[in-house]
N, C-alpha and C positions, 0 to 999 in steps of 0.2 A: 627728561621726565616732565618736565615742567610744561612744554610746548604741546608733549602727548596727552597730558593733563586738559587741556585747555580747547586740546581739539575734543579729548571727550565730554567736554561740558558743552560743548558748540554744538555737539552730534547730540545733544540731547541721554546723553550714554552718564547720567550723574553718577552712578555707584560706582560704575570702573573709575572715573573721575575724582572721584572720594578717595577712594581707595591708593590712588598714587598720588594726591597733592599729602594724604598722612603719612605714607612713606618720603615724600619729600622733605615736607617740615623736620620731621625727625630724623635724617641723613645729614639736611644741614644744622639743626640743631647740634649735633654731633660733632659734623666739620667745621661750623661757622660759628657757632654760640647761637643761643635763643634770639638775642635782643640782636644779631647783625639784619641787615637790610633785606635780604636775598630772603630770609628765616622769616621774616615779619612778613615779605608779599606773601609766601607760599601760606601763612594762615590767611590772612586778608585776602585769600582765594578760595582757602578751603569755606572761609564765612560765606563766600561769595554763593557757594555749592549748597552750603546749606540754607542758605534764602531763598536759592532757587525753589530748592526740595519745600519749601512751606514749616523748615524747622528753624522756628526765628528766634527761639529763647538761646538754643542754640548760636546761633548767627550773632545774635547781640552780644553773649559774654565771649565770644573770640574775639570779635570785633571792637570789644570797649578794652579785652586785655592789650589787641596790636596797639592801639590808641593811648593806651598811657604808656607800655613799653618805649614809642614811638616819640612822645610829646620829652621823655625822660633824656632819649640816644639821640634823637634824630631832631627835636626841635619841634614848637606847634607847626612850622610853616612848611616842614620838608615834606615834600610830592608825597610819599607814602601816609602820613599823617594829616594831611587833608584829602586823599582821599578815604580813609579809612573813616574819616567823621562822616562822610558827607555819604560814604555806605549806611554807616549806623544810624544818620536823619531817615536816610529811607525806611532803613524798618523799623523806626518809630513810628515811621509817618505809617505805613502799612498796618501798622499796629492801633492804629488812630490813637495815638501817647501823641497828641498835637503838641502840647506845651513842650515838649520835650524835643519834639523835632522840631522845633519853631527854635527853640534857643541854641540851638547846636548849630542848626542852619543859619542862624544870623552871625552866629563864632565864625563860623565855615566863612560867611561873605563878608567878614572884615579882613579876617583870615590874607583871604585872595586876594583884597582891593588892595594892602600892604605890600603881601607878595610880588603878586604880579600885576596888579594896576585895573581901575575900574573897568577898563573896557575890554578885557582878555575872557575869554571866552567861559572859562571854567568859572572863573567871575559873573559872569552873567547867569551861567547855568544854574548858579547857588541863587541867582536873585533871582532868576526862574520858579526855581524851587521854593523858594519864601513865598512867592507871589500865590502858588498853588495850594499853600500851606493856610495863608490868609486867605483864598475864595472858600475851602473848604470849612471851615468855621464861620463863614457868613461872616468876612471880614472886607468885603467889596471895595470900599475905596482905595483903603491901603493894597488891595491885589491890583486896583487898576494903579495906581501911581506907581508902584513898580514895576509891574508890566508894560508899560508905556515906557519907561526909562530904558528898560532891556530892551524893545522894538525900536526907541529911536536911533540906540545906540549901535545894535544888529543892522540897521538901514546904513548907518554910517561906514559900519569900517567892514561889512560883506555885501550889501548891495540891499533895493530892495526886493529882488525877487530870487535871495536865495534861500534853500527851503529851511533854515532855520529862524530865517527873520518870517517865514509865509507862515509858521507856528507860531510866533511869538503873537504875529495879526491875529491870528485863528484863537491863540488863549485870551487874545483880547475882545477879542468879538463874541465868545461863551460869559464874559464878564458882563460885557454891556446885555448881553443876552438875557442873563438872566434874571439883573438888574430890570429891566425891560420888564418881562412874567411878572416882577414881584412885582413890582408899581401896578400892572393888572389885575393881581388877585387882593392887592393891597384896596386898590378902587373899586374892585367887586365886594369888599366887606362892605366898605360904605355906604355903598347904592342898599346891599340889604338890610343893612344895620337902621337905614332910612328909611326903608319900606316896614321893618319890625316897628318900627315907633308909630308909624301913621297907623299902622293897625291895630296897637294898643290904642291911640286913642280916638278912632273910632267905636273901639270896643267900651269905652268909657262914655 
């Protein structure tokens, strides 16, 4: 059921998809208890379904229930409890609740560096994500320093031409980019700001 699930969320097919991850939860419920492992992905899929679908209020109270079930059974650091945070950063972040997915995301990437060590990938991915977290509130320096940490780090231990480290380039060069625009519209105030004055006082 689970596998059949999964191909209908792939196929684009959510409601059949819906329809059997509820059935699943609540079979294992049954069989396994609410709080076993197995019972816990099948919601942190069905949330998954409904983020898709654009029902995020939804998405978030399963997603915040798997998440303390999880942090309570399984521990903050067990695989199903960080990913289920670092879902629920997403649709904050989707939700523009920055502060909110800013803090969870930086839990999420202490989380990881503990776990499994600075330079592991999921690790990077959350410092990914903070980086994006920070360009989008006009938070530029702190996205370029961690972005620069995650591309030198992506060069080291995958290459540098492979297509995750050519992203990491590419979020970094939308950084300096746009940094770049500002300082020009930043200098176009100026030059008019300086043209406003001469003309007041020639007007005077």
């Amino acid at each position: 059921m689970a596998n059949l699930a999964s191909t209908y969320r792939n196929q684009g097919r959510l409601k059949e998809a819906e329809e059997l991850q509820v059935q699943l939860i609540e079979t294992r419920k049954t069989k396994l208890g609410a709080d076993h492992p197995d019972t816990l992905m099948s919601m942190a899929n069905l949330a998954s379904i409904y983020w898709i679908q654009g029902r995020l209020e939804e998405a978030e109270r399963l997603k915040v229930q798997v998440i303390e079930t999880c942090k309570t059974k399984l521990g903050v650091d067990h695989p199903i409890t960080l990913s289920s945070m670092a879902n629920l950063a997403s649709t904050y972040r989707n939700q523009g609740r920055w502060e909110e997915a800013e803090k969870l995301q930086l839990q999420l990437m202490e989380f990881r560096k503990t776990k499994l060590g600075a330079d592991h990938p999921d690790t990077l991915m959350s410092m990914a994500n903070l980086a994006s977290i920070y360009w989008i509130q006009g938070r530029s320096e702190e996205a370029e320093r961690l972005e620069v940490q995650v591309m030198e780090t992506r060069k080291t231990k995958l290459g540098a031409d492979h297509p995750i480290t050519l992203l990491s380039m590419a979020n970094l060069a939308s950084i300096y980019w746009n940094r770049a625009e500002k300082e020009k519209v930043d200098e176009q105030k100026r030059e008019e700001s300086k043209e406003q004055k001469k003309r007041a006082a020639r007007i005077c």
